[in-house]
N, C-alpha and C positions, 0 to 999 in steps of 0.2 A: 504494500500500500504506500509506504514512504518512499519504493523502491524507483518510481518514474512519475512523471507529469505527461499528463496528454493532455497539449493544444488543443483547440479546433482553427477551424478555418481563419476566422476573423480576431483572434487570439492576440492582437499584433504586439499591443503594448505589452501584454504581460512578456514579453522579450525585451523589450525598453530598448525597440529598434529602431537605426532610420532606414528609412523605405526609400529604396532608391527612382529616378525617373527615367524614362525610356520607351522609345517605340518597341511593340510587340511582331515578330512576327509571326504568322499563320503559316500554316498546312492547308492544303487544294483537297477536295474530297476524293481525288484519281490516286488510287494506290493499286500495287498488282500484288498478287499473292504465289509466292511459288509454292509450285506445290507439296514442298514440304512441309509448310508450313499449316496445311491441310489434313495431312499425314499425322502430325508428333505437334503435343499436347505442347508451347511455348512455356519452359522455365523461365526463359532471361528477357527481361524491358529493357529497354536501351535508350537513353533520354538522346532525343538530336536537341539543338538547339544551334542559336544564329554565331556561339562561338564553334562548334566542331563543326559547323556546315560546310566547311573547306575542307575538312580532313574528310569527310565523309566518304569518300569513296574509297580511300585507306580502311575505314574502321570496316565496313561494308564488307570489303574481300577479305577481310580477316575472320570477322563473322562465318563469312560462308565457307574461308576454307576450313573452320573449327565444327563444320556442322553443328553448329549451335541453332536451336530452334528458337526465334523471338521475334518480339513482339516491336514496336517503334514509340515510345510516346514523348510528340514535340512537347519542351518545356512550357513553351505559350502557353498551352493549355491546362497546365498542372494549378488548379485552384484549393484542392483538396485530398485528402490522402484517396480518395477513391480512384481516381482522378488515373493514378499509379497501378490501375489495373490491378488481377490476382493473380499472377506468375510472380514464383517463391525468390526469384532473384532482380536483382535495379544495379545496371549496370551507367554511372555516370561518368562519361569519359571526357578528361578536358573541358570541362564547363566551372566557367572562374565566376560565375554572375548565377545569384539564386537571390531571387525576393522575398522576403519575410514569409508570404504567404504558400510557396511553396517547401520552402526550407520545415516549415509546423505541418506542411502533409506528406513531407517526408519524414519527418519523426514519427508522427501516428501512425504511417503504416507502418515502418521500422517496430514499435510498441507493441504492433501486432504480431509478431513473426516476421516482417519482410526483411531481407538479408542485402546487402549493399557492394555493389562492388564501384571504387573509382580510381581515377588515375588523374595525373597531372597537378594544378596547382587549382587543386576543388574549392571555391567559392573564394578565392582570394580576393576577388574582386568585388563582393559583397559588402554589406554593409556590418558595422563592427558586431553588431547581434546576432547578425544570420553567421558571420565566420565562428562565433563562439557558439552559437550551436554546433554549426556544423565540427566544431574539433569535438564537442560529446559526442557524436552521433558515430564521428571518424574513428575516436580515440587520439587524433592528433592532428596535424596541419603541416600542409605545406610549407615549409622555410624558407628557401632559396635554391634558386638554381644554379647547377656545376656549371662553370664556365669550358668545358667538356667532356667528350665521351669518357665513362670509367668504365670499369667490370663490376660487374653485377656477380656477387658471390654469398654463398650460404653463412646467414648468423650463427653466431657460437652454440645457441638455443637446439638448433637441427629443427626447428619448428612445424611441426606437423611432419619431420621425416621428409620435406621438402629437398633436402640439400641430396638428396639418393636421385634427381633427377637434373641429369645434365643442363635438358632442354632450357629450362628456368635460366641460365647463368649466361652470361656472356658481356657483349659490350652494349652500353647504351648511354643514353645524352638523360639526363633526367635532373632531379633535384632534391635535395635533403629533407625527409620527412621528419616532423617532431613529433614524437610521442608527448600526450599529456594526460595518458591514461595508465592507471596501475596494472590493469587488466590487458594492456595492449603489449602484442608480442612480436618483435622484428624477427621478422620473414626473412628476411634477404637489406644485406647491407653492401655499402660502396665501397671497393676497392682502396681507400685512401685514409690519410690518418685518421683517428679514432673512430676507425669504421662507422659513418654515421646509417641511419636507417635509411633506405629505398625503398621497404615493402613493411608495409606496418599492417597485421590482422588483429582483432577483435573476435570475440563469439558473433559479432551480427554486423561486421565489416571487414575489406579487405582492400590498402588502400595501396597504389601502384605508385613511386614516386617517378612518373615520366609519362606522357603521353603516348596514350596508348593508340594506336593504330595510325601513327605519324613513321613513313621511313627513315626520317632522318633522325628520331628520336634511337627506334627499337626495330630488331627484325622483324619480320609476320613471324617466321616462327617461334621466336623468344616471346612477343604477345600472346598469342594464340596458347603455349601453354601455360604460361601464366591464368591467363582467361579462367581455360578447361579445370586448370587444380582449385582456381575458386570459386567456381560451379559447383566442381567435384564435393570439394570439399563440405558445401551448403547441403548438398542434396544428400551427405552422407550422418550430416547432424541430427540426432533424434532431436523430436521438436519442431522441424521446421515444417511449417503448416503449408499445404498444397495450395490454400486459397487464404491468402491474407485479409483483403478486407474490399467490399464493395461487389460490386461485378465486373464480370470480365470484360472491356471496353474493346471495341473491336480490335483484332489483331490486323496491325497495318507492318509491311514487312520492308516498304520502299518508300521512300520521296520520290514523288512524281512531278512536284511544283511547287513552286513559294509564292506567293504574292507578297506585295508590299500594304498594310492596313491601310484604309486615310486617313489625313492628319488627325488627331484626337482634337474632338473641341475642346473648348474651356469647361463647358458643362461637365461632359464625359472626365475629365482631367482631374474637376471637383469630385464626380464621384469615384475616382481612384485612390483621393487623398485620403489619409487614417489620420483622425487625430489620437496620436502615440500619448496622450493623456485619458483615454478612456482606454478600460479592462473589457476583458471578454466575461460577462457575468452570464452571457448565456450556459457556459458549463458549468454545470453544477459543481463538479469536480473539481474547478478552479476558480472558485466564486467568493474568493474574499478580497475583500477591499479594502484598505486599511494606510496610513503612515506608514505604518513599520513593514508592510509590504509594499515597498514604492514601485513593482512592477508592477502592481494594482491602482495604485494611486495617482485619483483623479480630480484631485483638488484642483491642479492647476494644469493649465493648460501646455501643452509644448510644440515645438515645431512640427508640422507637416511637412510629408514627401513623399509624392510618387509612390507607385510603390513598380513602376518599371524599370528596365534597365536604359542605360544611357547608349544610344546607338552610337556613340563618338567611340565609344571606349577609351576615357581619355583617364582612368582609373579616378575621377571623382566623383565623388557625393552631388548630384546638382539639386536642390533643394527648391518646392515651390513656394513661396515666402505666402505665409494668408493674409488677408486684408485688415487684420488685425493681430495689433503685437502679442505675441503669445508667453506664458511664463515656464519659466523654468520648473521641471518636476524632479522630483526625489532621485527617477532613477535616470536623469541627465546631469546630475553634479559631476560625474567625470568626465562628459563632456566640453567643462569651462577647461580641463585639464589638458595639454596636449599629451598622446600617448608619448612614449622614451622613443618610442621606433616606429615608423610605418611598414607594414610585409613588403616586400620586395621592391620598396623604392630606390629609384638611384639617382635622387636628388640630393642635395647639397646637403652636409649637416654641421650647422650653424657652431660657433662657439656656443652657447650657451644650450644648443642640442649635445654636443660634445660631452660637456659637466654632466647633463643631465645622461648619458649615456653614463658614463663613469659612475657618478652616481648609483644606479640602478644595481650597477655589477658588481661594484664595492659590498653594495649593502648586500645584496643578495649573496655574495661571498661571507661576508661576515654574518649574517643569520643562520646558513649551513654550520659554520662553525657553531658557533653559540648553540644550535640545538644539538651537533655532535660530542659538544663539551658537556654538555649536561648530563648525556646518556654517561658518557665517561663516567662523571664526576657520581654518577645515583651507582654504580655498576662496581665502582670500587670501594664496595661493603661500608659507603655513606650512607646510613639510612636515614632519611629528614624524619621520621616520625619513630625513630628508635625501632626496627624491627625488621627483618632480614625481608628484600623483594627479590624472587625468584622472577630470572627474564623467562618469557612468555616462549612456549616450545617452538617456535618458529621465529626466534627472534635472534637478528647476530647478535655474537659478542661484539667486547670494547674494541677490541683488536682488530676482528672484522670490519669494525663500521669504519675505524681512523683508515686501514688499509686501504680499503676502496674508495675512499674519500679526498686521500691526499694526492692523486695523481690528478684527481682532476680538477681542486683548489691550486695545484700547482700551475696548472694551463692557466687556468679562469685569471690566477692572480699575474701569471705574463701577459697576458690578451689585455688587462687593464690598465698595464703600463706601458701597452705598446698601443692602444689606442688613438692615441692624438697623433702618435706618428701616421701610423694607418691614413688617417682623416687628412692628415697634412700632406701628404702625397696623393688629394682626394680619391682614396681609394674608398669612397663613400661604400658604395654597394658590399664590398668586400668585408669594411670591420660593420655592417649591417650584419652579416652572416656570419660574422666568426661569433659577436653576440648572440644573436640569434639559436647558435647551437650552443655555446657556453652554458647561456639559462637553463636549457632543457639539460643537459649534462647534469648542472647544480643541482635541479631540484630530484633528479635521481637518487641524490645525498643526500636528502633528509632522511632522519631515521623513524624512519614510518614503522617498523617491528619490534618497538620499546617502549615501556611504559618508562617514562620520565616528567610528565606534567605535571606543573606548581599548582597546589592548592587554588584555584582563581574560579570565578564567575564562569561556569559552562553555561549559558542560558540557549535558548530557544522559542521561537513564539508557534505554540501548535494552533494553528489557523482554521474557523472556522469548516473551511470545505475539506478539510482531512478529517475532523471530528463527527462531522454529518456520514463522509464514508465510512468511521466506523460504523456507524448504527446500533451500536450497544456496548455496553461493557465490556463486553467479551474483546470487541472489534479494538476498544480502545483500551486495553490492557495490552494486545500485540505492540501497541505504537508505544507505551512506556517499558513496555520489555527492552526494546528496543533500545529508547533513550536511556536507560538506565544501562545497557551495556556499553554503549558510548560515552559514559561516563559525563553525561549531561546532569547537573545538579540543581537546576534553577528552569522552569518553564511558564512562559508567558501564556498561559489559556486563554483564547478565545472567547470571553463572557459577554462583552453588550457591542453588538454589533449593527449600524444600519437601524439605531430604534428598538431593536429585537433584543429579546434575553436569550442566552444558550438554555435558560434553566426556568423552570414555572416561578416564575413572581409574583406577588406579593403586591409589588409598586408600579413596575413597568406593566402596559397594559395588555402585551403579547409576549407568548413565548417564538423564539423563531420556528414559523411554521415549517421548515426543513427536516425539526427535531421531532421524533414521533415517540411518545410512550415512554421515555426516559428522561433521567436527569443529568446530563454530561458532565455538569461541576462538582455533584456530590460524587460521581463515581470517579471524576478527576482526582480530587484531593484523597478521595482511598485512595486508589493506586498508584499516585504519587508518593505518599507516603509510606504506603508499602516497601517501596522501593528506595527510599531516602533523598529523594526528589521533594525541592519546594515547589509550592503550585503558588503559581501569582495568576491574581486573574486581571485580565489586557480587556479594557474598556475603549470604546469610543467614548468622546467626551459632549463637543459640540458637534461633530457631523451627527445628525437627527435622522438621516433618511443616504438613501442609495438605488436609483435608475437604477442600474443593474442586477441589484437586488429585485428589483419590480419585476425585471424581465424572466429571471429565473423562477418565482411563483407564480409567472404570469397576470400581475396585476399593471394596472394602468399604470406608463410611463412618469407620470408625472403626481404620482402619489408620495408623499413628500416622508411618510412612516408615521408610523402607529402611534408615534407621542406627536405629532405638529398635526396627524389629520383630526388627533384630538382638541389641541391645542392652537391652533392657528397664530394666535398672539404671542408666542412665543416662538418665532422665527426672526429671521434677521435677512434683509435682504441688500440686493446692490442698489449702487447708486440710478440704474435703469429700473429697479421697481422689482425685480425679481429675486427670486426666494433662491434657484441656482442660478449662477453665472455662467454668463453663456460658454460651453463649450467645458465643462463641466459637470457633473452628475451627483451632489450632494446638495441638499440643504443643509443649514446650520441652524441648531441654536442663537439664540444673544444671547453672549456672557452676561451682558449689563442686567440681565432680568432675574428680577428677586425670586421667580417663581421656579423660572428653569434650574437657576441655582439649588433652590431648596428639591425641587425633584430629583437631581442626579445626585447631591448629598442624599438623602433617602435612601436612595440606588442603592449606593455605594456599602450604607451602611446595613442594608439588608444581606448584600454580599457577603462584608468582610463578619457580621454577628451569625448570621446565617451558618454559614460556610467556613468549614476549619481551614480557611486560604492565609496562606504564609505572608502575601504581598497583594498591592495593588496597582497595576502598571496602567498608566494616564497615555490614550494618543487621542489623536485630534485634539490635542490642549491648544487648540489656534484658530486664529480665523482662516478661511479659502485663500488662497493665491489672488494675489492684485498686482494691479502695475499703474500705483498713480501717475505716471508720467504719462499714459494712454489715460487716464481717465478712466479706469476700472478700479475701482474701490467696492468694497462690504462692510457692512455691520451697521446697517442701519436699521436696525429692529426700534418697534414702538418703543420700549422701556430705553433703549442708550437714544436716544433721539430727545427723546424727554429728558433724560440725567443732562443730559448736555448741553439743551436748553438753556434747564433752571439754572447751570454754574456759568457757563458763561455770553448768554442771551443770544443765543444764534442756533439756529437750524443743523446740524452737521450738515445735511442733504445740500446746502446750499454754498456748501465752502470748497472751493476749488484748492488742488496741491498748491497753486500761484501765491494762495493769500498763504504764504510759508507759517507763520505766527501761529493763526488759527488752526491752520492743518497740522501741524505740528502736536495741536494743543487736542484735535480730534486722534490723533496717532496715540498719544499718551492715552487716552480717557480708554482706548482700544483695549494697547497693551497692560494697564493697570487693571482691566475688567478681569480679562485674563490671570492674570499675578494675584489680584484678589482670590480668586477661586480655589487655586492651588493653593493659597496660603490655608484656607478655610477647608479644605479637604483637611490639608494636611492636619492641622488642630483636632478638627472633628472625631475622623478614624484612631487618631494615636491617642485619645482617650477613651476610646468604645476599645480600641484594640494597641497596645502600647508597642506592641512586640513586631508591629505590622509593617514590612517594608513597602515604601513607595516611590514608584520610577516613573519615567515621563521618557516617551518616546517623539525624540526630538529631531529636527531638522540641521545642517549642520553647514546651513545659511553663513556668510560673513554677518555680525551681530546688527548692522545698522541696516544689511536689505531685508534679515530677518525678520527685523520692526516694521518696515516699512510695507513688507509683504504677506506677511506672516502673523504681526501681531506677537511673535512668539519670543520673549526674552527671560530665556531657562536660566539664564546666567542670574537672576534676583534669586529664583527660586533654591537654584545651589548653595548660594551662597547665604539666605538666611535657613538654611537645613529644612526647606519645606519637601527637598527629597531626597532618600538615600541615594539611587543611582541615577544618574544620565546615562539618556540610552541612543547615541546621535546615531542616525542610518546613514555609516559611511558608505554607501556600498558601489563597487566599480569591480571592473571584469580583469583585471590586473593589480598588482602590491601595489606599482608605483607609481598607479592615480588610486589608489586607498590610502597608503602610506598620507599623501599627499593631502585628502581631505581629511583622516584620520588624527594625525599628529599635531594641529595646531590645539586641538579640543584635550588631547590627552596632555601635552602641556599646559594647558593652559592655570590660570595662578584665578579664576574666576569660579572656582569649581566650589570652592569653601571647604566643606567637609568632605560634601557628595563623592559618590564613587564616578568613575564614569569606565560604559560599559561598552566601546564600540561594534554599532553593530556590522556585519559580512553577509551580504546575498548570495545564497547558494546556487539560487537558479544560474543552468549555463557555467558556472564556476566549476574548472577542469579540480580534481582532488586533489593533485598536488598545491594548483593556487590557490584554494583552501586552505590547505596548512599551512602555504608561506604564510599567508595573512596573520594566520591565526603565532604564527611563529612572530612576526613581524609584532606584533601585540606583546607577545611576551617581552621581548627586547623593548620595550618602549612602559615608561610609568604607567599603566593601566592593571586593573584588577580582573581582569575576564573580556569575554565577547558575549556577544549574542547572535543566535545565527536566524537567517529570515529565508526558510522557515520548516517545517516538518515533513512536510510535504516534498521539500528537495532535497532530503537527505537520505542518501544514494546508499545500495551496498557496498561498495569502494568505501566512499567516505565513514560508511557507519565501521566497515574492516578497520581502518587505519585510524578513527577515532576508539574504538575497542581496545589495539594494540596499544598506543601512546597516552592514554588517557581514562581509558576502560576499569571498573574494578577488578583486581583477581583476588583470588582464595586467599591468597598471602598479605595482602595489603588494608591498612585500616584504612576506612573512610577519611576523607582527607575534609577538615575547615572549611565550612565557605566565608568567602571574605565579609561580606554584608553582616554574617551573623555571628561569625568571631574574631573579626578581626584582629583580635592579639595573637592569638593560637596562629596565624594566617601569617603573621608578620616572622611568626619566630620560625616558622617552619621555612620561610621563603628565606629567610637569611643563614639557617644552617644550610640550605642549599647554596648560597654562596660561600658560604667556608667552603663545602664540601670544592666547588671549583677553583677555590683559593687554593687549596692544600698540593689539588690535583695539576693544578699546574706550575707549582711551586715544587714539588716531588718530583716534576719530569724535567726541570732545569727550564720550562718556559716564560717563567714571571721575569721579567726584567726590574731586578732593585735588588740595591746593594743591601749587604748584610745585618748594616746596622740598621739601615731602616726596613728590613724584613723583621727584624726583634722588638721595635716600637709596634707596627702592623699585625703582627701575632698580636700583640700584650691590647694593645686599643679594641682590636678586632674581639677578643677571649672576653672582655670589659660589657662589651655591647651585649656580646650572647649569653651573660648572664644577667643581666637589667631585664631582655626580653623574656628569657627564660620566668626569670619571676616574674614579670608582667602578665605570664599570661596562666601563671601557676595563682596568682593572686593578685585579680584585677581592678588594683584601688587606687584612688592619686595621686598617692606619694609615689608606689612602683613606678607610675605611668610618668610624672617628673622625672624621676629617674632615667627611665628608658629613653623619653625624648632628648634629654640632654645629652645620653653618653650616646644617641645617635646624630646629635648636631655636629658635637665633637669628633667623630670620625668621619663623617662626611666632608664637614673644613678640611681635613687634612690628606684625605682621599686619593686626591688629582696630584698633591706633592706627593705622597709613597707611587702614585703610579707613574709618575710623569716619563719615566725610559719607556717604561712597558705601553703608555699611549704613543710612542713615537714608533712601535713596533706591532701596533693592532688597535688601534685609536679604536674600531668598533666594540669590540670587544670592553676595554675602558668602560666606554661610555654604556653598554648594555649593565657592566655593574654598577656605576651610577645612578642609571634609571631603578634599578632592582632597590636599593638603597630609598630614593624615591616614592617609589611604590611602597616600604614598608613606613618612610612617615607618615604619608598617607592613611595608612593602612592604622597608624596611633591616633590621625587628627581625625580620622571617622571613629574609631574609639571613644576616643575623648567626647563625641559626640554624644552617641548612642549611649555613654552612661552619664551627660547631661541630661535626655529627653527622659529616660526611664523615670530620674530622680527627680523630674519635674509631675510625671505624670504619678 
């Protein structure tokens, strides 16, 4: 159930893609059929399209001389998985361009059974969403191409017994394939140093790195068996289903004619446009909408594009601009970002692309490390919690892991300082590819078959349309099985969604009709706690209502939810008069109104007395996306319209962003309505419930477009303790635009006590960039992650969160930070001894002797302040602790200063760790202020 997502057709946002533009071309109804074709049942579909049209008569005689039986289906017309006919194999050769909409009915049918075969540089030319599908669907992606012919020779693996056939091997023109799948297996690799991949398979793909049925690429007969072995190979898989999905579309066996379409009108053009801010709520199966799911999230509006290709093929994006300015959404912040690299560019790259190259490969060199050191450092019978952990029976040793690791930190670490030379001889294209494969090298290095993680914030938000597929208890005790083998400690539940309660209420005036016969939150919090899982439950705040939601019970569009068709007067609408903004699909709430207030307090407080819930996690704590420089404003609901009157005699409705003063003065009235609430939550619940954690799932805006757009300024709410954790949804399809939006929030000095909890979108995110993230986290002041969301948490991922994080037999449950923070702080520092010692013991720490004998004695000092801090957690300890960690942090950078001239990340990873646990006392210090107030 957690194990895949299926699209539908018009799915598009929930990819958070742009849609590219472009004339289509058709197929003529004149096709012939030979008649073999007539004869034998077609296995294989073969996608034409206007990129292999030229090769076509190459791929064609290879076909036939492989007596391959198949079928023809033009890309033009691929709208939907059915689309793909029901022969058990999809053979896509050389096509660099796949639109959103095809790329979601190519996974569906894949999800069915359908088995995949391609070659060449597959969807390179797509847009950044549809490429990162397509590397899940591949297991990896296209890199770069050899700048010539090599030989083609059997991997080390002997993979399927492949390497026993001649035919397979010889010479060819083709190009570096990257694996980014744990699961994915090289077939056949390049004649040249570090044997890179050429043929990468999967259980339900098989990816060719060269163009297939090109002569100048490959021979026919080195194609052709290639082809044949991965036909073979599919038809010989138990499992694969004879008829995938749909009906059989006619079997057309030839291109008889093309025509050219005419020109598309404007009309036509608008209806091609997606606006990439609304969800597909017609599936039920992927029917939640929420912040914290910002591939769902449709608060605000975003760019339109096409969704055709560009007949120029001039490898850009051409975008059709709407007639009005559109906002930025959740899952476009790493859009503001430029990526570190473009795929196979061989444009110029800038100095300050340079840095940021260097940049990317430094750090990602040094996060390899850092997590190699740790497995060390836990592996040499350090135990953080005093108690022997046995590595997991498939798990290398220390020895193992540093072996296989240092040859290829040794490249990575030449290629980074040979970089600028590279670039300085523009040999652009070139250190493009030497990076390019360095990465995927690296992240081979992580030690994904060790348990080594820090006590920290595992969280997860299990999303409404995964808890509906369960449909009972039963259903949703498999999905906490699950997370509780992944060693997830903290889950965000799906409680008030769209108006709707998951659970029969009391206050709210429906339960969500989805739910039939059961109670989802009382049997959440059993089986969470069964399992030693906090259960927080994740409310909407002011979104009141959700279109899409409507669409999926089938009620009228424009039904606003259960509490506003009650309540009318407690809406808030735009400066046009409307309840949603256009091009948008939520109502809201007004904060301003004393009434909506006192209901959702209510809510809240039925929930948390109700319901043995550990936590309470706040999203939509904001108004809808606006852009008053267009002239798109909200919150003009009856009661703030009145409040802002009586204080300072003016209309809001009537104040333009121009009159700066006033508008300013209407921004404030916004954002404090807001701030008021959370303050008033927070009071409320932590004296009905003291012990009760409360988060806020936030946007992770620069602070003054936040205000401006958003209404939302978390930074009061931090920083007078109205929450324990900030939860920003950093989330991008790469470290080094995560890193990027990630790291100003986790340093930041505005946080006050709060924890903060960056969140990582799984959707489309290969498993290893997964981990780096999540690796990337650790090396950085922060307390945990949160992952968005249940539902895309993969077998892969749930394997390698098992291994490194998982609980075993041997291991005691490990602190969570929120709720013990001292326990939390002393274990994470005997973990750094533990890598003090260890690399101090192997001759790696650089510092001389005598201040190695200060550093022990300071260092010995610390660990027992915390030790008792957390053995008896009272003020004087905690004075204690904090000081004698002020004091070694002062001195820190001096005992390290050689050893940062010799691995400055590394440095700085203990730094932050050091960080992280004062942190980790001034949330203390907190949490037994609030007790002893309440």
């Amino acid at each position: 159930m957690l194990s895949k997502f299926i699209f539908k057709k018009n799915n598009l946002q929930k990819l958070g893609l742009f849609v590219l533009n472009s004339q289509f071309f058709i197929l003529s109804n004149y096709w012939t059929l030979p008649a073999s074709a007539t004869t034998e049942k077609p296995v294989l579909s073969i996608i034409y399209s206007q990129e292999n049209a030229n090769q076509w008569e190459g791929i064609t005689k290879r076909l036939q001389a492989a007596n391959v039986s198949y079928c023809i289906v033009p890309l033009s017309q691929i709208r939907r998985s059915a689309d793909l006919g029901d022969r058990k194999v999809l053979f896509l050769p050389n096509v660099e361009t796949l639109t959103p909409a095809q790329a979601i009915a190519l996974e569906e049918w894949m999800s069915k059974g359908g088995r995949l075969i391609a070659s060449g540089p597959t969807a390179s030319l797509s847009a950044p969403g549809v490429r990162q599908l397509m590397r899940t669907l591949l297991g990896g992606y296209w890199g770069f191409g050899l700048n010539q012919a090599q030989n083609l020779r059997p991997s080390k693996t002997n993979f399927g017994r492949w390497s026993e056939e001649d035919s397979l091997f010889g010479k060819v023109r083709g190009g570096v394939v990257v694996p980014e799948n744990l699961a994915a297996q090289t077939a056949a690799v390049w004649d040249s140093k570090d044997s890179p991949t050429a043929v990468l398979a999967t259980q339900r793909a098989t990816f060719f790195g060269w163009r297939w049925g090109v002569d100048t690429a490959a021979s026919p007969d080195l194609d052709i068996a290639w082809l044949n072995k991965s036909i073979q190979r599919y038809m010989n898989t138990p499992g694969t289903k004879s008829s995938v999905v749909g009906a059989s579309a006619n079997c057309l066996t030839s291109v008889a004619k093309l025509q050219q379409p005419k020109q598309i009108s404007q009309t036509s053009r608008s209806s091609l446009s997606t606006d990439l801010g609304s969800s597909n709520s017609n599936n039920p199966k992927n029917s939640n909408n929420s912040d914290s799911n910002n591939s769902n999230s449709n608060n605000s509006k975003v760019s339109r594009t096409s969704n055709q290709v560009s007949p120029s093929h001039n490898r850009e994006i051409i975008q059709i601009k709407p007639r009005q300015r559109q906002f930025e959404a959740i899952d476009h912040l790493q859009d503001r970002i430029p990526p570190v690299t473009i795929p196979n560019s061989r444009g110029t790259i800038s100095h300050p692309q340079t840095l940021a190259l260097q940049r990317d490969l430094g750090n990602l060199i040094g996060r390899v490390k850092s997590a190699n050191l740790a497995v060390r450092a836990r592996n040499e019978n350090i135990n953080l919690q005093q108690t022997a952990v046995k590595q997991t029976a498939n798990s290398s040793t220390p020895s193992q892991t540093v072996t296989s690791s240092q040859d290829t930190l040794v490249q990575a670490k030449k290629l980074l300082n040979n970089l600028p030379s590279l670039i300085a001889a523009k040999r652009y294209h070139r250190a493009r590819q030497k990076v390019t494969s360095a990465k995927a090298r690296l992240w081979q290095q992580f030690p994904v078959n060790n348990l080594f993680a820090p006590p920290e914030i595992r969280s997860i938000w299990l999303d409404r349309g995964t808890i509906v597929r369960a449909a009972n208890e039963k259903g949703l005790a498999k999905i906490f099985d699950n997370l509780a083998k992944a060693g997830i400690n903290t889950v965000f539940f799906e409680t008030l969604n769209a108006g709707y309660t998951i659970y029969p209420s009391k206050v709210a005036p429906q339960q969500n009709p989805l739910i039939r016969g059961w109670d989802p939150l009382a049997s959440a919090v059993k089986l969470a706690h069964e399992r030693g899982i906090e259960l927080h439950a994740w409310v909407w705040v002011f979104a009141a209502g959700n279109q899409r939601h409507n669409k999926i019970l089938n009620i009228k569009s424009n039904y606003p939810g259960p509490v506003l068709a009650k309540h009318p007067d407690w809406a808030a609408y735009d400066n046009r008069g409307r309840m949603i903004p256009s091009g948008q699909n939520k109502p809201f709430f007004d904060p301003a109104n004393p009434q909506v207030r006192k209901y959702l307090i209510e809510l809240y407080e039925e929930i948390v007395t109700r319901y043995q819930v550990d936590g309470l996690q706040l999203d939509y704590i904001r108004y809808p996306f606006q852009d008053p420089r267009a002239n798109r404003t909200y919150g003009y609901g009856k009661a703030a319209r009145t409040q802002f009157k009586q204080k300072w005699g003016v209309d809001p409705l009537s104040i333009s962003p121009r009159q700066r003063d006033l508008w300013n003065k209407w921004t404030k009235f916004r954002t404090e309505s807001v701030d008021s609430f959370v303050r008033e939550v927070s009071q409320r619940l932590r004296k009905k419930k003291p012990n009760l954690i409360l988060s806020a799932a936030v946007f992770p805006l620069p602070k003054r477009e936040r205000i401006q757009k958003l209404q939302q300024h978390w930074e009061v709410w931090a920083m007078r303790g109205d929450v324990d954790l900030i939860v920003p949804m950093t989330y991008a399809l790469d470290t080094y635009r995560f890193e990027k939006l990630a790291q100003p929030w986790i340093i930041s000095r505005e946080l006050g006590s709060s924890l903060l909890v960056p969140g990582i979108r799984l959707l489309n995110l290969p498993t290893l960039g997964a981990f780096d993230q999540i690796q990337l986290i650790r090396d950085l002041p922060a307390s945990g992650y949160a992952l968005f969301a249940a539902e895309n948490l993969n077998p892969q991922l749930q394997k390698v969160f098992s291994r490194t994080q998982g609980k075993t037999g041997t291991a005691k449950k490990q602190p969570i930070p929120h709720r013990q923070p001292f326990q939390t702080a002393t274990i994470r520092y005997a973990a750094l001894q533990a890598e003090w010692k260890l690399v101090s013991q192997s001759r790696e720490l650089q510092i001389s002797p005598k201040e190695l004998t200060k550093f022990k004695s300071q260092a010995k000092v610390l660990q027992q302040a915390l030790e008792q801090l957390a053995h008896n957690p009272n003020s004087s300890q905690l004075v204690t602790a904090k000081a004698s960690l002020t004091r070694f942090q002062s001195q820190f950078r001096v005992w390290m200063r050689s050893h940062f001239r010799q691995n400055p990340y590394q440095v700085k990873v203990w730094e932050n760790r050091l960080a992280t646990i004062e942190r980790l006392l001034r949330y203390g210090e907190n949490l037994q202020r609030v007790r002893r107030v309440q």
